[in-house]
N, CA and C of each residue as an Amber inpcrd file, in Angstrom:
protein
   276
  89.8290000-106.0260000 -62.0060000  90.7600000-105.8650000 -60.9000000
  91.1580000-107.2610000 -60.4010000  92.7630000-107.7820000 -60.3840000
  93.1000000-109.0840000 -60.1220000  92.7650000-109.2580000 -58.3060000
  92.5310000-110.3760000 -58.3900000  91.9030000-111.2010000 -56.8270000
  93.2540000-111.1470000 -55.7630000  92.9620000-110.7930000 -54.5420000
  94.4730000-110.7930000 -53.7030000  94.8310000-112.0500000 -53.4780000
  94.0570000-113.0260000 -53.4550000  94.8060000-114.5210000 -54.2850000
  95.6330000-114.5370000 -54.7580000  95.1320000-114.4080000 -56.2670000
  96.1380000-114.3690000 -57.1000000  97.3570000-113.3010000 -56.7620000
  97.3100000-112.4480000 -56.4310000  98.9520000-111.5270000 -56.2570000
  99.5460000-112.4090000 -55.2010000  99.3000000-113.0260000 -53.8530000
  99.4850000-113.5510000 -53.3620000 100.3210000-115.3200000 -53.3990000
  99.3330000-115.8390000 -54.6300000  99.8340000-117.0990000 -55.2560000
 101.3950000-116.8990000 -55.7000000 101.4640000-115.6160000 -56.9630000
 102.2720000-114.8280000 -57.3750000 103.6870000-114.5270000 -56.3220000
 103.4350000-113.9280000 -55.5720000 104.4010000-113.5700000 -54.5580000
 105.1640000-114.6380000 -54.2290000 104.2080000-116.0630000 -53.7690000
 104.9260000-117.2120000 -53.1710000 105.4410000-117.8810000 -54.0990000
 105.3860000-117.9350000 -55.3050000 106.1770000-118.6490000 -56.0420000
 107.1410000-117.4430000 -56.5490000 107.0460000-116.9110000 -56.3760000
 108.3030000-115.5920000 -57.1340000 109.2690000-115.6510000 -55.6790000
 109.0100000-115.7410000 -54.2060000 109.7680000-116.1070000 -53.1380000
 110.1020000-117.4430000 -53.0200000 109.5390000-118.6440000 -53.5460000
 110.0880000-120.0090000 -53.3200000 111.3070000-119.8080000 -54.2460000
 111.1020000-119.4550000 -55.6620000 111.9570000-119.4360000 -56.4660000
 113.4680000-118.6950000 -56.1590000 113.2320000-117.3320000 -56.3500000
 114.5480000-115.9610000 -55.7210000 114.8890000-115.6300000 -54.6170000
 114.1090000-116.1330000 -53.1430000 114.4380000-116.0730000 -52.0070000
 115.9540000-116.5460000 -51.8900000 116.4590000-115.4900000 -51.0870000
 117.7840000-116.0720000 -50.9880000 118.7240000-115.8290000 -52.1100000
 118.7470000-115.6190000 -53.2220000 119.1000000-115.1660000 -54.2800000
 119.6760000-113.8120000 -53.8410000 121.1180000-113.2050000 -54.6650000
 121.5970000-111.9820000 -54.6820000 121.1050000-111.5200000 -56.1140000
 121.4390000-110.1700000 -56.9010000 120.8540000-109.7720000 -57.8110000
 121.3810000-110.3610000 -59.0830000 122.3750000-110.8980000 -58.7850000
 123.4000000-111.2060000 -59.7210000 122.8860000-112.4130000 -60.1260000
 123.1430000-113.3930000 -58.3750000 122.6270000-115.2210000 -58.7260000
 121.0890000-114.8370000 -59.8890000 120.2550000-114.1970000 -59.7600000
 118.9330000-114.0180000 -60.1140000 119.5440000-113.7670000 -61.7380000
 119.7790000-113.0700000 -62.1710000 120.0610000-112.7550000 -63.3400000
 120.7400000-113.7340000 -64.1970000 121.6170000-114.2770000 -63.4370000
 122.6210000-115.6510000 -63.8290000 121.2390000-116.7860000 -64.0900000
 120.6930000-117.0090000 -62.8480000 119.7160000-118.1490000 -63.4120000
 118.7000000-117.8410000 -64.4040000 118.7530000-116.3580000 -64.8270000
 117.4620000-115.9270000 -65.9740000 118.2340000-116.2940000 -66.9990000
 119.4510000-116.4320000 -67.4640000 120.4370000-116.1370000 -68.3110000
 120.4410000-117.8650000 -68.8660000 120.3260000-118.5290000 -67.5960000
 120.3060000-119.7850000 -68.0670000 119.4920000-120.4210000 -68.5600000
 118.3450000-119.9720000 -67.8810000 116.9910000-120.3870000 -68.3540000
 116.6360000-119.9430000 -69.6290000 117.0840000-118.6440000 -70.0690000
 117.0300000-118.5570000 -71.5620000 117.9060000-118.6620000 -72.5380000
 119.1760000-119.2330000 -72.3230000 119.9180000-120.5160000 -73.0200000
 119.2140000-121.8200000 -73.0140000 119.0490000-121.9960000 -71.3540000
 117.9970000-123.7430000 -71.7850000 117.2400000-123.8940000 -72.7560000
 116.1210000-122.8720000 -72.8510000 115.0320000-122.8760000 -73.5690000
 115.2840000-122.5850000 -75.1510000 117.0710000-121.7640000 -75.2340000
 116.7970000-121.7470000 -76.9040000 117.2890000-122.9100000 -77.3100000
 118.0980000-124.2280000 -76.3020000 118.9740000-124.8480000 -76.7370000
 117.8140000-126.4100000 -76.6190000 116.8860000-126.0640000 -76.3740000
 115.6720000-127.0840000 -76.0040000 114.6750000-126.9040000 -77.8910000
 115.0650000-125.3040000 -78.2470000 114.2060000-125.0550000 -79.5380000
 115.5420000-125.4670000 -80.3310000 116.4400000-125.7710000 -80.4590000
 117.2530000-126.3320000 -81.4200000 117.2560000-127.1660000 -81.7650000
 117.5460000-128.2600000 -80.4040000 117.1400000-129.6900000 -79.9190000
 115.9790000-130.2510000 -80.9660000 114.7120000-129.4940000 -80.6270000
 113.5820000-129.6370000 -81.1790000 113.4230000-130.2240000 -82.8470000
 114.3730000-128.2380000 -83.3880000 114.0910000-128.3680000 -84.8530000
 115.2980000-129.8040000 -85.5920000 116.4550000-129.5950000 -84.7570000
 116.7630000-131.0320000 -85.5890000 116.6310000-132.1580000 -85.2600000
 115.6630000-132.2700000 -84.5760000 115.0790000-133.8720000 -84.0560000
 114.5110000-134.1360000 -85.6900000 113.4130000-132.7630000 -85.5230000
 112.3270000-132.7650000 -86.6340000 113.0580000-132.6110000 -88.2680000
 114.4660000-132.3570000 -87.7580000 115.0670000-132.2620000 -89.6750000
 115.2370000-133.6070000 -90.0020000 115.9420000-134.7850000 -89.0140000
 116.3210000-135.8820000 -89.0550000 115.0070000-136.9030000 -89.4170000
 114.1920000-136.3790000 -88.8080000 112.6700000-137.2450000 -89.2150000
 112.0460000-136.9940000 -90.4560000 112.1540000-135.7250000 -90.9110000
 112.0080000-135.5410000 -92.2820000 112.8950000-135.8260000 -93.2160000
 114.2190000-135.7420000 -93.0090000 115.4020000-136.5760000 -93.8280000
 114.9150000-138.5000000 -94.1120000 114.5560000-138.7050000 -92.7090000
 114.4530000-140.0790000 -93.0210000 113.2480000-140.6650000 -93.3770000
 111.6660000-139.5600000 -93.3410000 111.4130000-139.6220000 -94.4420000
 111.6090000-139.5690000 -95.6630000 112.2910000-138.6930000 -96.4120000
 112.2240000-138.5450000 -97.6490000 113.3390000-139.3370000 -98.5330000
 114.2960000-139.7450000 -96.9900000 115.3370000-140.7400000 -98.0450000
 114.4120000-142.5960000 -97.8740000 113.2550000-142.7090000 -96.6550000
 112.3060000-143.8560000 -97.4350000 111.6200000-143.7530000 -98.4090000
 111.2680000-142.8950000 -98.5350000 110.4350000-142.5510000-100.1010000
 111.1970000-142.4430000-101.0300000 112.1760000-142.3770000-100.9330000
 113.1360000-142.3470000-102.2940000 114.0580000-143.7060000-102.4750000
 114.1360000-144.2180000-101.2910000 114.9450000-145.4590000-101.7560000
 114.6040000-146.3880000-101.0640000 113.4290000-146.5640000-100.2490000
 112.3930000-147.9350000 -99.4580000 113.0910000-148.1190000 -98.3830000
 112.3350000-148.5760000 -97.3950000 112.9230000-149.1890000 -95.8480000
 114.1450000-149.6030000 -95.8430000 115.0710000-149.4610000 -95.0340000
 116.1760000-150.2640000 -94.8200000 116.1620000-151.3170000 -94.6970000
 117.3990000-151.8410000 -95.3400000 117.1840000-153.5950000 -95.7070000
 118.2040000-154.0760000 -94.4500000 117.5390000-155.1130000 -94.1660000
 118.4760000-156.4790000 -93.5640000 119.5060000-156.9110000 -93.7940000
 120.8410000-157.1080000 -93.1460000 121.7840000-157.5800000 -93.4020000
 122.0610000-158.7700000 -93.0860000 122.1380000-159.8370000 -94.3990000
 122.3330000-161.2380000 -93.6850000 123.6940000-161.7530000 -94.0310000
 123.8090000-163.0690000 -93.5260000 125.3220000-163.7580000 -93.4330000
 126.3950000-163.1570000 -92.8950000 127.7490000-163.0440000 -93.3940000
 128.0340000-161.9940000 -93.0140000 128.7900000-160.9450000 -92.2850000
 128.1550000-160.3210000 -93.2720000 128.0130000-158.8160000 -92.9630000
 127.2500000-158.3600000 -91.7050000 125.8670000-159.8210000 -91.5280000
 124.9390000-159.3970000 -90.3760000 125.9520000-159.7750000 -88.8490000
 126.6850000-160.7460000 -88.9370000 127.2130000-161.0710000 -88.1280000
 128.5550000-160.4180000 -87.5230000 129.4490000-159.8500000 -88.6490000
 130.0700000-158.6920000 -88.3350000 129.5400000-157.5110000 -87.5280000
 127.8500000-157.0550000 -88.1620000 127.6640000-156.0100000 -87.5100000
 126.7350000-156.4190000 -85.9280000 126.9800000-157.7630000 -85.7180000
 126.4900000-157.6730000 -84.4140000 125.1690000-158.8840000 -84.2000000
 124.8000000-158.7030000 -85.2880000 123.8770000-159.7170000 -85.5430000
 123.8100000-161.3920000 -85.9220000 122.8390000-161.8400000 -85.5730000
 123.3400000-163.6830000 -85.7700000 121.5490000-164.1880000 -86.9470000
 122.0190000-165.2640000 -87.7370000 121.0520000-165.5590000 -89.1260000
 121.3170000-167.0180000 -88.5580000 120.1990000-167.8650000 -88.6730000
 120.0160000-169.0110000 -88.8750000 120.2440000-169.6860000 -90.3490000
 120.4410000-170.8810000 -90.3040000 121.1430000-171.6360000 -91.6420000
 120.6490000-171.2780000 -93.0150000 119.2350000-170.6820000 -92.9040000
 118.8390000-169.9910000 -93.8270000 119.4510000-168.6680000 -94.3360000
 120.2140000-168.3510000 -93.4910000 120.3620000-166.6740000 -93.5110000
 119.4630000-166.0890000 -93.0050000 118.6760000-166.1650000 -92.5190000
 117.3400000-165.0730000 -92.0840000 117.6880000-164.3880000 -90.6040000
 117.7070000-163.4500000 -90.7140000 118.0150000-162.7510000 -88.9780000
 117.1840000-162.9570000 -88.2310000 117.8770000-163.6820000 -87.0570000
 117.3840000-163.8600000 -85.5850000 117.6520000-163.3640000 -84.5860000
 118.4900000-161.5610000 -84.6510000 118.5810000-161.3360000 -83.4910000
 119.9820000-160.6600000 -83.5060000 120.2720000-160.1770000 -81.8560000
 121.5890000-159.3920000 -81.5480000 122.9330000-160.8410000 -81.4690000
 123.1500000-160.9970000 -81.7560000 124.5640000-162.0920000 -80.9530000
 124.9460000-162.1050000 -79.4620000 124.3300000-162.8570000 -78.8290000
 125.4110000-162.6980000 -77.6700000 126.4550000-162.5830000 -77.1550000
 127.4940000-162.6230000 -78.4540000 129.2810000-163.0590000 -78.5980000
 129.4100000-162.1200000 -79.7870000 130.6510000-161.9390000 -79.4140000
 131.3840000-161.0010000 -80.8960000 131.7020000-161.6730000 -82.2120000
């Protein structure tokens, strides 16, 4: 047999939440909440496709390489006289 606590605990958060609420607003925010939550499990699975993609395209063709001279400097990046990358560019 549950503790009148607990029904009690129950009550006040089921009134902090829907108090004030018409039947409709209530239903509208259930409606959303279970869009949030499937659009949070979507979110999820292609976080996790993209992480397994970029596993399996390092295992198949090794870390991404460095771009020097350049190409590095076009894309944003600046190489010391060596060519070796040092970084973002501060300038375009």
């Amino acid at each position: 047999m549950p503790r009148v606590g607990h029904l009690d605990r129950h009550f006040y958060n089921w009134r902090s939440k829907y108090s004030g609420m018409e039947v409709a607003d209530a239903k509208h925010l259930k409606a959303l909440e279970t869009e949030n939550a499937r659009l949070k499990k979507l979110l999820a699975e292609a976080l996790l496709g993209n992480e397994v993609t970029k596993d399996v395209l390092s295992k198949m063709y090794g870390p991404p390489r460095v771009r020097k001279g350049r190409l590095a400097r076009r894309a944003g990046f600046c190489t010391n006289v060596s060519g070796l990358l040092i970084g973002r560019c501060p300038w375009p």
